[in-house]
N, C-alpha and C positions, 0 to 999 in steps of 0.2 A: 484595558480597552484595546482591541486589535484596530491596527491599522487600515486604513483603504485596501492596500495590498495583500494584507495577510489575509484578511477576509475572503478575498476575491481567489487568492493563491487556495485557502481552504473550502471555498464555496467548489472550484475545479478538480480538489482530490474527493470532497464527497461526491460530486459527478462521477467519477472513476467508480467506487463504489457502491452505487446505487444501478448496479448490471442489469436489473429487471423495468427500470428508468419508471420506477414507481413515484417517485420524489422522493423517499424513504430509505435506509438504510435497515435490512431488517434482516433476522436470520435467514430469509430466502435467499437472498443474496452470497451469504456465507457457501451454503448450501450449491448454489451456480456454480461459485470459484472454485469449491471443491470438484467439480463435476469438470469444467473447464480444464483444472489442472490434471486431474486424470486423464481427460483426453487428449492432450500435448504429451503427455506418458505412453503415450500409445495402450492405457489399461481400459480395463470394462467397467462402468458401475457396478457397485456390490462388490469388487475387487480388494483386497486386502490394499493396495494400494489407494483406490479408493475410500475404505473405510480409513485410513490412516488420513489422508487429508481432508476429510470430513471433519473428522476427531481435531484437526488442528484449526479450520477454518470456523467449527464451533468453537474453537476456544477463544478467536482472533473474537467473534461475536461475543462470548458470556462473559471476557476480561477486559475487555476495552469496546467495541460497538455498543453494548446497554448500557453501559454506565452512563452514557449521554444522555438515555431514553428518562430523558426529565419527568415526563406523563406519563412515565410506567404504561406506555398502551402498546409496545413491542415493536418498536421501529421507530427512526432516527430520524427526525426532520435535520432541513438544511439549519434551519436555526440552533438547533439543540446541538447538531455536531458540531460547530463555532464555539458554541459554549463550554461542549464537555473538550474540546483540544485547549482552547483558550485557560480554562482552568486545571487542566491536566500539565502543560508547559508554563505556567506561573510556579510552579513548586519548581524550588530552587536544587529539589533533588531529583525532579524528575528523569526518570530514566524507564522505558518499555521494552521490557525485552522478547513483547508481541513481535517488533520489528526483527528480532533475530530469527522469530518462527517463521514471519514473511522471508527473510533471507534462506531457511533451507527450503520452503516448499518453490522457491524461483530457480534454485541449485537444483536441477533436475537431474543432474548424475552425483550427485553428491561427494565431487570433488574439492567440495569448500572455499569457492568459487565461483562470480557469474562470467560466464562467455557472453561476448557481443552476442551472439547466434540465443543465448538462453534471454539475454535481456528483451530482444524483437520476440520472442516469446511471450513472454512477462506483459508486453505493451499490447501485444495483438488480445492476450486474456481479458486486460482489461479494456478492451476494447479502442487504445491507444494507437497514433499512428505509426506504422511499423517503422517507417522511414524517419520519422522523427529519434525512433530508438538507435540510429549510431550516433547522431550530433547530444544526442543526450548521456549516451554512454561515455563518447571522450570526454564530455565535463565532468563525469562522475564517477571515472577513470583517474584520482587525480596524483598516482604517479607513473600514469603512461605505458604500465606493463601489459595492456592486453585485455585485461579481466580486471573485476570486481572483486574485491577481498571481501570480507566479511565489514571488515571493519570501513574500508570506503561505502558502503551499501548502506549501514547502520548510521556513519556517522550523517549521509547524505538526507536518509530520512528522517531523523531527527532534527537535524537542520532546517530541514521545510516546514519541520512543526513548530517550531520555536520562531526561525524566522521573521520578526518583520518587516521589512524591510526591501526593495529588489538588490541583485548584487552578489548573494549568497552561492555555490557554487549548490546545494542543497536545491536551491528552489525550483530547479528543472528536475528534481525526482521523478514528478508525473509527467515532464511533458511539460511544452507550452501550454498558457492559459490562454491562450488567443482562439 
């Protein structure tokens, strides 16, 4: 059963996701992000660069966003995303390494790292606020060098999934829910 918190914590990252602000989480969406992140790339649609985060934003859709899609009718109510996380971080092996595909397509020179500069990126895509993205990056920064490893990025949003609780260094992934 999720918490007050966690609910409300995940009701705010499916806002994030839902870019076409359909109430629904659906492959159009996927489809935006792709388009979005090609154009912070400085590329064209149709672009090999573009086809390449296509190809990953579908997959971020066909391996984890449908799974949720409980009424098979191709898109994610807010309800059904609560559920499909809620029962996806209840497996005591749960581990998504969607999250690591989110980690290179925000690595936008693919140094294997985020810069502060790529992270106000990442938050402006998702239509998050830019300025929120440095007090959110020093929390998720958390040994102070600068950048995002792979593995602070990964560990932070998996923390916000699993989380219930406030407290967690994780739960500012997306940004205040306020």
């Amino acid at each position: 059963m999720l918490s007050q918190y966690h609910r409300k914590k995940l009701l705010h990252h499916f806002s994030c996701l839902d870019v076409d602000n359909s109430g629904f989480i659906g492959k159009e969406d996927a489809e935006i992000f792709a388009a979005r992140f090609t154009n912070i790339r400085n590329a064209e649609l149709g672009s090999e660069i573009h086809k390449d985060l296509l190809i990953k934003w579908l997959q971020v859709w066909e391996n984890f966003w449908s799974k949720a899609d409980l009424d098979k009718d191709g898109k994610v109510s807010p309800e059904e995303f609560c559920q499909g996380i809620e029962q996806a971080v209840s497996n005591p092996d749960y581990n998504d390494p969607l999250i690591e595909t989110v980690f290179d397509i925000v690595d936008l020179d693919s140094d294997g790292h985020i810069s502060q500069q790529e992270h106000r990126l990442f938050f402006s895509v998702f239509d998050l606020d830019a300025e929120q993205s440095d007090f959110v990056f020093s929390k998720l920064d958390t040994d102070k060098d600068g950048i995002l490893s792979k593995k602070e990025f990964v560990s932070a949003k998996r923390e916000f999934l699993t989380e219930k609780e406030p407290g967690a260094v994780g739960n500012w992934f997306w940004g205040s829910m306020e």
